[in-house]
N, C-alpha and C positions, 0 to 999 in steps of 0.2 A: 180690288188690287191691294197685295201687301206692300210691307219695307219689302221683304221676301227677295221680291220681283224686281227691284229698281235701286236696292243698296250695291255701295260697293263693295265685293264682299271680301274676306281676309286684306282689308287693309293693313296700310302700313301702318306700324305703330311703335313707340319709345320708352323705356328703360327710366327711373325716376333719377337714373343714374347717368342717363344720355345728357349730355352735353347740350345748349343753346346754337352753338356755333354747328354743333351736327346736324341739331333736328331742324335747324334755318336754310341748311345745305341739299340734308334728303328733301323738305317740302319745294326748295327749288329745283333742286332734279327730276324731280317727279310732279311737277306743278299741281301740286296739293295743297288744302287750306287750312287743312286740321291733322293733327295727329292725337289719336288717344295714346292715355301713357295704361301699360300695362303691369303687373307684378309678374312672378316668375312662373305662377302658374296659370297667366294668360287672363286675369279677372282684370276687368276694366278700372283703375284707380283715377284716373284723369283727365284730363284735355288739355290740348295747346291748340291756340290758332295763330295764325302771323299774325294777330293783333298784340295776343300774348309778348311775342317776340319784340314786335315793335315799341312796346311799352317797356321791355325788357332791357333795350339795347340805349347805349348813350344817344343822346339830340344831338344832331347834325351842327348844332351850336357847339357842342363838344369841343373845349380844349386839347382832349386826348390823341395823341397820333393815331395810327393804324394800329401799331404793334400792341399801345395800350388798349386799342380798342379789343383786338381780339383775344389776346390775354387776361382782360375781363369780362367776355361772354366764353372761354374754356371754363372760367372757374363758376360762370352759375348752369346750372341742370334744370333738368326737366320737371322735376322735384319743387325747382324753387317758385315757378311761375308760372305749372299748372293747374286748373281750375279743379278744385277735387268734388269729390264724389259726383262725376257730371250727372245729368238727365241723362237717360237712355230708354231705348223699347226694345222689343223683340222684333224676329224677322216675322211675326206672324201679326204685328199691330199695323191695324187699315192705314194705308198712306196718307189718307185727310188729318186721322186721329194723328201721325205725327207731324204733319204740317201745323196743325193746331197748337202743338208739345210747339217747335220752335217760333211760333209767333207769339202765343203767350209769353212764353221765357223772352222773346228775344236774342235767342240763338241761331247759330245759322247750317249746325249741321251735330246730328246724334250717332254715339256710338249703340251698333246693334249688337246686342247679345242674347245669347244662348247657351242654357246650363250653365252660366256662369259667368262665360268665356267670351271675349272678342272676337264674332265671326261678321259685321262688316260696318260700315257706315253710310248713314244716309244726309245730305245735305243740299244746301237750297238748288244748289246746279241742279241733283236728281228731280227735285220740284219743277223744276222749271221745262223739264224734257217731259214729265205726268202731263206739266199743262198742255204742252204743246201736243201731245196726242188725243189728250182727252176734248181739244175742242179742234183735232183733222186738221192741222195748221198747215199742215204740209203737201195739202189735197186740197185743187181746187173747186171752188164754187162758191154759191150765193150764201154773203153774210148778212143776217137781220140781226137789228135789234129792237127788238118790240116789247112793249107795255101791255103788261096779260093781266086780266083778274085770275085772284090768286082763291081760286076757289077746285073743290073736284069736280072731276072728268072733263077739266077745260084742257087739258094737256092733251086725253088721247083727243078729243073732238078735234083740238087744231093738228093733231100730228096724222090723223086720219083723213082730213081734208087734204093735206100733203100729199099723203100717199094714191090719195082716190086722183090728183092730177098729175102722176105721175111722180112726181118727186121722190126722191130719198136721202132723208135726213142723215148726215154727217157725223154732228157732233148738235146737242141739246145741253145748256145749260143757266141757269138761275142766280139770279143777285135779289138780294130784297126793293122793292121798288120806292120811291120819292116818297108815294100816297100809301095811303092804308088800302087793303086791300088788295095790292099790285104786288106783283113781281117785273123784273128786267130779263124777260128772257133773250139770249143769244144761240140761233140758229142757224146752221149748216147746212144746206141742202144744195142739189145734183138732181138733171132732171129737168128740168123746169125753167124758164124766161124769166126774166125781171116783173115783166109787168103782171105776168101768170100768178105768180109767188103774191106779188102785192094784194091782186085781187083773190087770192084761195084763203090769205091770212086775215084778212080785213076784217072779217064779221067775230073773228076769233081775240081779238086783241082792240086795245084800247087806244093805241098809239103807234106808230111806227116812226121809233127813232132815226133807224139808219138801214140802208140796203147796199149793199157794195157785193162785185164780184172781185177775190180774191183767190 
């Protein structure tokens, strides 16, 4: 899976020249978190996020009236308190690799470019739809989670005993486990009983955390 496939793509984006009180208005109309700022021949210069904004705008402590409030977010831009030269990928970098890009940095969502150019963005909401497909969230069946030695051909051996009892595997996926050795697998499967599953995985794993149908 790429950015590709799960960016939004020609997002909306702001002018260095756009206004605070605009680009606070378009990300509420359009309930958006970020807006890249652009130059005029569409190469990514920045970011805002309603963090930005927020830090932007007077505290709610504020002395100021309304009028003064808005008459001083007209006069600062886009310009003055966005994040420049942001991080960015391509629509062709693996979605983990940019998952990765925003946990290291600490951000929570990348403009994607191409040739140059702003053609969409990806952020932790599109993460969070990856996840939900990538472990069948939304298809029911039996959830494990077991304690595997983390060694080869332990994966097809337990996923082949799956299958020899009927079962079929959902969604398979990996956390580093407590001990050495281990991994935390979580599996999906369809097909099969509670106590069938317990008894087909038993000789294959170390531990059985947790079994639930969901």
């Amino acid at each position: 899976m790429y950015v590709k496939d799960h960016m939004t793509k020609n997002p909306f984006s702001v002018k260095t020249a756009t206004s605070i009180s605009d680009a606070r208005e378009l990300m509420k109309q359009e309930k958006i978190h970020h807006l890249p700022v652009v130059d005029d021949k569409g190469g990514v210069i920045g970011i805002i996020t309603e963090k930005d904004i927020l830090c932007a705008s007077p505290s709610q402590a504020s002395t100021l009236d309304m009028w003064e409030i808005s008459t001083l977010l007209a006069k600062l831009e886009a310009g003055d308190v966005m994040t420049r030269k942001p991080i960015f990928c391509s629509p062709d970098t693996p979605v983990e690799e940019a998952a990765k890009i925003l946990a290291d940095n600490d951000i929570s969502g990348l403009p994607v470019v191409e040739n140059g150019k702003l053609s969409g963005i990806i952020t932790e909401s599109d993460f969070f739809k990856v996840f939900i497909d990538l472990f069948s969230i939304r298809e029911h069946g039996l959830r494990v989670t077991a304690l595997v030695p983390d060694k080869p051909g332990e994966l097809a051996e337990l996923a082949g005993a799956i299958r020899d009892a009927g079962g079929n595997i959902l969604a398979l996926g990996f956390i580093r486990g407590d001990s050495f050795g281990t991994k935390l697998a979580v599996i999906k499967v369809t097909g099969v009983s509670e106590e069938e599953l317990k008894k087909v995985i038993t000789p294959f794993v170390k531990e059985i955390d947790d079994i639930r149908q969901i």
